[in-house]
C-alpha positions in Angstrom: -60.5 13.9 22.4 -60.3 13.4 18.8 -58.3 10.3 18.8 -58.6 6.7 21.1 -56.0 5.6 23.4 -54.8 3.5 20.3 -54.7 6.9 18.5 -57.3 6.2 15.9 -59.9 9.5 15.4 -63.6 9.2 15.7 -66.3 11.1 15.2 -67.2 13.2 18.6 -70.6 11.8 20.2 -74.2 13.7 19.2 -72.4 15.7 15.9 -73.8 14.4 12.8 -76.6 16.6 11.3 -80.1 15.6 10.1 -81.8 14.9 7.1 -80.9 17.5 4.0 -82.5 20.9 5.0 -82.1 20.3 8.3 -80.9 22.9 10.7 -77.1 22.3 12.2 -76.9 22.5 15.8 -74.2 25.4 16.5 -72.3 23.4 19.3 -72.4 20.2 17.7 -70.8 22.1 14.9 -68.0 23.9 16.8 -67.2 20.5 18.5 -66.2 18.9 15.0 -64.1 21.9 14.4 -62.5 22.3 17.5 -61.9 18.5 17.1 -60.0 18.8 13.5 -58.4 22.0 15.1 -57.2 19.7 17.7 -56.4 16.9 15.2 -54.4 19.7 12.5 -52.2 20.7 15.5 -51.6 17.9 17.4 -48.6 15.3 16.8 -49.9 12.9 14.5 -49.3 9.6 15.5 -46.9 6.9 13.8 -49.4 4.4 13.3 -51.4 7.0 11.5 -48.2 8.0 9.2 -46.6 10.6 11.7 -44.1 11.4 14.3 -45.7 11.6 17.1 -43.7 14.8 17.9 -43.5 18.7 17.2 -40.2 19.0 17.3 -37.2 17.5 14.7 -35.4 15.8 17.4 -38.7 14.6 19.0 -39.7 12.9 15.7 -35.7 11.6 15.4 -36.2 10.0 18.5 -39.4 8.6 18.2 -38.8 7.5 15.0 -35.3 5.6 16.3 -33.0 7.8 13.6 -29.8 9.6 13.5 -29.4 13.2 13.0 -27.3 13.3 9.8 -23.7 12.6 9.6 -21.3 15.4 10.7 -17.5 15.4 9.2 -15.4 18.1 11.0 -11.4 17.8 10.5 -9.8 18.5 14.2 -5.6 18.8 15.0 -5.9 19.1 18.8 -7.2 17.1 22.0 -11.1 17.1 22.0 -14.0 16.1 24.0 -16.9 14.4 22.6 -20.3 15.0 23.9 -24.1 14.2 23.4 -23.9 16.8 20.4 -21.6 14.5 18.5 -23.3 11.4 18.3 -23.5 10.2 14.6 -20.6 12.7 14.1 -17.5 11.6 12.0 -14.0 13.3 13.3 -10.7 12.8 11.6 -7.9 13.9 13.5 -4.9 15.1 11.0 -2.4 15.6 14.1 -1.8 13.7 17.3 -4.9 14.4 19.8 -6.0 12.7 23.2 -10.1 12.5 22.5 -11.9 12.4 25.8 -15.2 10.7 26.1 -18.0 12.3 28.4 -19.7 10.1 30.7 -21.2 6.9 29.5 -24.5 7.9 31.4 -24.7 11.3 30.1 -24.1 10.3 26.5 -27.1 7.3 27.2 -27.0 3.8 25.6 -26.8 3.6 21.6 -24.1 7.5 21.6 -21.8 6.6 18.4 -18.9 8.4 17.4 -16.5 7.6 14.4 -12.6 8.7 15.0 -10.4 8.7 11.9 -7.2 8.9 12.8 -4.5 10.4 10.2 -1.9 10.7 13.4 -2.2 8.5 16.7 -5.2 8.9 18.5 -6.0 8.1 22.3 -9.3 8.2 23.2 -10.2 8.0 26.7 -13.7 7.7 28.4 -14.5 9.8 31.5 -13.1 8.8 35.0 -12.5 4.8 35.3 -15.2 3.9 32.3 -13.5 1.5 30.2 -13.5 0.9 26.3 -13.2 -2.4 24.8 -12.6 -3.3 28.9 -9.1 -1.1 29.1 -8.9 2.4 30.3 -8.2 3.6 26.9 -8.1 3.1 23.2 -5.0 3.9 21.2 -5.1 4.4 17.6 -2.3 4.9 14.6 -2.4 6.7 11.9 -4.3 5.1 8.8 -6.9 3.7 11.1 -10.4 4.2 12.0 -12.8 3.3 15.1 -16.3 3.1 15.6 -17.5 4.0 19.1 -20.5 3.0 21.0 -22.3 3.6 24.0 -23.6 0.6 26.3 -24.8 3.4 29.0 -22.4 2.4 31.2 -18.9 1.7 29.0 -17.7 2.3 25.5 -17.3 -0.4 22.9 -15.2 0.1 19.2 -14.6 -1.8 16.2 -11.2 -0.5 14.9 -10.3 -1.1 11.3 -7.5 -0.3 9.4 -8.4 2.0 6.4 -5.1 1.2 4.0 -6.0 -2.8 4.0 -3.4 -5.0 5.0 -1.8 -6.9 1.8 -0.3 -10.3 1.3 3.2 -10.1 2.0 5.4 -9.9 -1.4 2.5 -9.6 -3.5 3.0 -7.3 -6.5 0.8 -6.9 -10.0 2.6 -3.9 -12.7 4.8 -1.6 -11.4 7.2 -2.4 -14.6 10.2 -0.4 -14.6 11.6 1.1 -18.3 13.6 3.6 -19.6 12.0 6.8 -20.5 12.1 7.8 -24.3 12.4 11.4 -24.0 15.4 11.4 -21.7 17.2 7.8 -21.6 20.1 9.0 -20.2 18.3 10.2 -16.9 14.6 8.8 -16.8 12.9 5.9 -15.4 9.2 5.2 -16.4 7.1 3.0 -13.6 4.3 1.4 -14.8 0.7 1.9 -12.3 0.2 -1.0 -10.1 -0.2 -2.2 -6.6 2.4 -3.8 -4.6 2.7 -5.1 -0.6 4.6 -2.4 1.4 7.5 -4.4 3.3 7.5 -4.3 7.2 5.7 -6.7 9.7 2.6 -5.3 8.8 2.4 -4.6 4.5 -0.2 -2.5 3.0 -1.4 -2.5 -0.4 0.3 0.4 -2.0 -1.7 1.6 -5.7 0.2 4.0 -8.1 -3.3 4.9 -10.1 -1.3 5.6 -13.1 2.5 5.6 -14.5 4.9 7.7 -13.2 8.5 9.2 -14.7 11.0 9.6 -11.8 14.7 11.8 -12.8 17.3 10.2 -11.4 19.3 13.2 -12.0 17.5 15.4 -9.9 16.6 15.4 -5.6 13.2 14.2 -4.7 9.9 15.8 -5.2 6.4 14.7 -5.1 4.8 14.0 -9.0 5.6 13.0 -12.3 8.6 14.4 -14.5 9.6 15.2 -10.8 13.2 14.6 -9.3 13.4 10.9 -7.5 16.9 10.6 -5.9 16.7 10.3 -2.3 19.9 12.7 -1.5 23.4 13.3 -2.7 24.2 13.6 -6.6 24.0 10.8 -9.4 27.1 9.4 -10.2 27.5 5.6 -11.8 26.5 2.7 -10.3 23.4 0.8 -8.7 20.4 2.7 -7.6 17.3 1.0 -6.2 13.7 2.0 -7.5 11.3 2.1 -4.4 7.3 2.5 -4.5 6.6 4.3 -1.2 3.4 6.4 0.5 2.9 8.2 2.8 -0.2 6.4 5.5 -1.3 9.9 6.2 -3.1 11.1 3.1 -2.5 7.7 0.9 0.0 9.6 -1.6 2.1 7.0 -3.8 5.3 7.8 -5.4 8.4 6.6 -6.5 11.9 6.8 -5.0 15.6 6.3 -6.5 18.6 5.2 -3.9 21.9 4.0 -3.2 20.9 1.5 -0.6 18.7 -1.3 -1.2 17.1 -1.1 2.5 17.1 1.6 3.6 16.5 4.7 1.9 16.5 8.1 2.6 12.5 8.7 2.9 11.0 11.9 1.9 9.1 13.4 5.1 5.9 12.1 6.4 6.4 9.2 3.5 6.4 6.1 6.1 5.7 2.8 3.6 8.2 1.7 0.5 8.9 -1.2 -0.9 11.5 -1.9 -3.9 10.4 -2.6 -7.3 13.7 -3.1 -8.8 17.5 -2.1 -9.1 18.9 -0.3 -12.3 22.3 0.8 -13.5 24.0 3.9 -14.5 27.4 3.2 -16.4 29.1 6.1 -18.4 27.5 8.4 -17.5 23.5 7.4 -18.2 21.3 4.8 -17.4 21.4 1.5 -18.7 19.2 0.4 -21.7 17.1 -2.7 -20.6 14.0 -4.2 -20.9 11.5 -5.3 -18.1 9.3 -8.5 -17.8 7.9 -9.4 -14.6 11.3 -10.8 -12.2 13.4 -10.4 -15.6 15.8 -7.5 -16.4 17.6 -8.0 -19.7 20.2 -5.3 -20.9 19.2 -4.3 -24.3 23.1 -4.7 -25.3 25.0 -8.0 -23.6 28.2 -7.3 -22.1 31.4 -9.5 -22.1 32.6 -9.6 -18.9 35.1 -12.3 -19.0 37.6 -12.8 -22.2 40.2 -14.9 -20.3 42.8 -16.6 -21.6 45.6 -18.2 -19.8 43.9 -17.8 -16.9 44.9 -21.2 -15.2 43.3 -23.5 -13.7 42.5 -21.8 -10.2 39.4 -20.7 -9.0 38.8 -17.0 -10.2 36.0 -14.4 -8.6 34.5 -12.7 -11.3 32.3 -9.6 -11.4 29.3 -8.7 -13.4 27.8 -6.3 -14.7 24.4 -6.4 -12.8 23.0 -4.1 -10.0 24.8 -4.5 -6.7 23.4 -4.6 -3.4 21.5 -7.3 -3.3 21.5 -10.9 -3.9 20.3 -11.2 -7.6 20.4 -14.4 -10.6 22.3 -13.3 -13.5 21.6 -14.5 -16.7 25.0 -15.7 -18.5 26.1 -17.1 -22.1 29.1 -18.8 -21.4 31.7 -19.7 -24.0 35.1 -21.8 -23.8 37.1 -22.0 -26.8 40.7 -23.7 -27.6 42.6 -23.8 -30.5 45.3 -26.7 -29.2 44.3 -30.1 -28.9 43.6 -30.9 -25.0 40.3 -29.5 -25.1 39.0 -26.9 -22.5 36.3 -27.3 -19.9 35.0 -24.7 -17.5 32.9 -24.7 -14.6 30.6 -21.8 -13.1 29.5 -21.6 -9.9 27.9 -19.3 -7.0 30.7 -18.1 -4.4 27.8 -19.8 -1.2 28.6 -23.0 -3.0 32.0 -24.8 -2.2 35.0 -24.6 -4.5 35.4 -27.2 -6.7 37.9 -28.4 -9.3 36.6 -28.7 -13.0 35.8 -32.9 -13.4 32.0 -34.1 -13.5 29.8 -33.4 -12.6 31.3 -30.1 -11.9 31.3 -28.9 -15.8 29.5 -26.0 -17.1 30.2 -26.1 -20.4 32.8 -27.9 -22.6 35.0 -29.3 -25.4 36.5 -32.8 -26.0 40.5 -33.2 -26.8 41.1 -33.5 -30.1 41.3 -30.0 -31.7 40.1 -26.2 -32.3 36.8 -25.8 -31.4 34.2 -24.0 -29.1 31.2 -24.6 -27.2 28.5 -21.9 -25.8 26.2 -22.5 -22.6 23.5 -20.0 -21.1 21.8 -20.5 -17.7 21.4 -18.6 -14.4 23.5 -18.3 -11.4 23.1 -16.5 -8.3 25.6 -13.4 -7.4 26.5 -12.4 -4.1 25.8 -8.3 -3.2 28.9 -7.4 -5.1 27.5 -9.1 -8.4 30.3 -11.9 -8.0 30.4 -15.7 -9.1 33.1 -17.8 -9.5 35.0 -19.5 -12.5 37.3 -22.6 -13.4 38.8 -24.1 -16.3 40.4 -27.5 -17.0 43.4 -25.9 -18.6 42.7 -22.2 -19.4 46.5 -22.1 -21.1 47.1 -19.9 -23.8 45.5 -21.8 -26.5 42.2 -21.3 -24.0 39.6 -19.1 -24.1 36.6 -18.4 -21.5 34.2 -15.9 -22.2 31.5 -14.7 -19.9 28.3 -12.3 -21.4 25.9 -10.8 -19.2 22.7 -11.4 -20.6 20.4 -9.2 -17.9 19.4 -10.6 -13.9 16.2 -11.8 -12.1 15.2 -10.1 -9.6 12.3 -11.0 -7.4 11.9 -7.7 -5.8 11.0 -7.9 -2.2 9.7 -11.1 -2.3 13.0 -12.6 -1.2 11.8 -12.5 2.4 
């Protein structure tokens, strides 16, 4: 043989010629060919830089490698076999995947499932998986399967990463400059889908949403979940859909529970905007902060008495929200005029300190202004008092803009 038992080649006993000139035996000549015959043809070994094998899947399995990586998109109830090790599968409907035996399929079989609808894979007869009977998966994640020779192992992930709940970067809502009247602009950004478990949501870049037209997927696309716009509050969702990872935007009525689109499963609200007279309202956007571009005097009171007084603003509804006020009192007789502002949770109370907003000493004509933030209930209400509010008193209440914290509430 041309090579040792430690597959090393040596030169075959009795073949090397004489001195130069010297005749060359025939036989001692054919045995060196035959022997590099021998060597050409034969598997080479790996220690000598080979494979030890004549076939692809002999060297692969001498070698200790995996054919290369398969991805085949299936909709329908499958059974992986020896074939399919190393293969990646993603399911894009709702399959039962059986497993052939463990002892067919031989220690180190791997198999990766994607799952874009649930996914139960089950191993043949009472072979277990992770030590149950079966494995369930739901849509938007993934498993890894192994083969110990005698059960299945997995390590499941989740392929849309859970986020910290609340968490939001961009996303900043504004008014569209081509068509103000109907048009939101959303800024790209990421935001925490709400739920038990939130996912990281990513619009890759911004988005303009009509509000005067139904849903549809895209940009300079309709965004009202159903029905026609009319005036009022309408909530500005993120959402996606966990099968393909598509982001868009959403406008609605409620502020929990909107009308999805179909297969969209994931939203989370971004902010609330208003439509009064027929077009949105002009505001501008920073972070939790929503100030109208044009305040709005809500209260001009005047002998309004001293009685506690529910008062309504002109901030989204829905939802409980922190307006931002200027608050005014004004009297032209000589008592003086206090007022006190407060949230309709907190307890009714007459206007003497500490319970004083904003105010003016007896003695004459005067006034006195006041801004600061109180919280509304989800009718956009707070509550007012005044020390005297008689004719010769004025209260005036301007709504500056609201904060809101946009799903972080919870």
């Amino acid at each position: 043989m041309p090579r040792n038992g430690s597959g090393v080649a040596s030169q075959p006993a009795n073949t090397r010629g004489g001195p130069s000139g010297t005749s060359i035996s025939s036989s001692k000549y054919n045995t060196v060919t035959d022997d590099i015959y021998q060597l050409l043809n034969d598997p080479m070994p790996i220690t000598s830089g080979g494979t030890n094998a004549n076939t692809i899947a002999g060297a692969r399995t001498n070698l200790e490698l995996d054919k290369k990586v398969v991805y085949v998109e299936k909709s329908a109830d499958y059974t992986a076999v020896a074939a399919d090790n190393n293969a990646v599968h993603r399911y894009t409907a709702a399959a039962t995947v059986t497993i052939d035996p463990a002892a067919t399929l031989a220690t180190n079989w791997h198999h990766t499932i994607i799952a874009d609808a649930n996914v139960r894979i089950d191993p043949d007869g009472a072979e277990l998986i992770n030590g149950a009977s079966f494995l369930s998966l739901v849509s938007g994640q993934a498993a890894y399967v192994i083969c110990s020779g005698t059960a299945f192992h997995a390590i499941v992930v989740n392929r849309y990463a859970p986020a910290v709940p609340g968490q939001i970067y961009g996303l900043t809502l504004s008014n569209n400059v081509a068509d103000a009247t109907n048009d939101i602009d959303i800024a790209a950004g990421s935001a925490a889908s709400d739920g038990a478990t939130p996912y990281l949501m990513t619009l890759g870049s911004a988005l303009t949403k009509r509000l005067d037209a139904g849903w549809s997927v895209g940009t300079n696309q309709g965004g009202l979940d159903t029905g026609s716009v009319a005036n009022g509050t309408y909530n500005v969702f993120e959402i996606q859909r966990s099968d393909t990872g598509v982001v868009d935007a959403l406008f609605s009525l409620s502020a929990t529970a909107p009308t999805m689109p179909a297969n969209y499963d994931r939203k989370r609200i971004l902010g609330s905007i208003l439509r009064e007279s027929g077009a949105i309202v002009a505001f501008t956007q920073v972070g939790d902060i929503f100030k109208r571009k044009l305040p709005v005097r809500d209260v001009n009171a005047t002998s309004a008495g001293i009685s506690a007084v529910t008062r309504t603003l002109s901030i989204p509804t829905g939802r409980v929200l922190e307006a931002l006020l200027s608050v005014q009192v004004a009297t032209s007789g000589a008592s003086g005029e206090s007022a006190y502002i407060s949230e309709l949770t907190s307890p009714d109370q007459a206007v003497s300190s500490p319970y004083i907003t904003v105010g003016l000493g007896a003695g004459g004509a005067g006034q006195e202004w006041v801004s600061g933030r109180w919280f509304t209930n989800a009718s956009a209400q707070i509550r007012s008092r005044q020390s005297v509010g008689g004719a010769t008193e004025t209260l005036n209440i301007f709504t500056l803009g609201w904060v809101d914290t946009r799903g972080r509430e919870g």
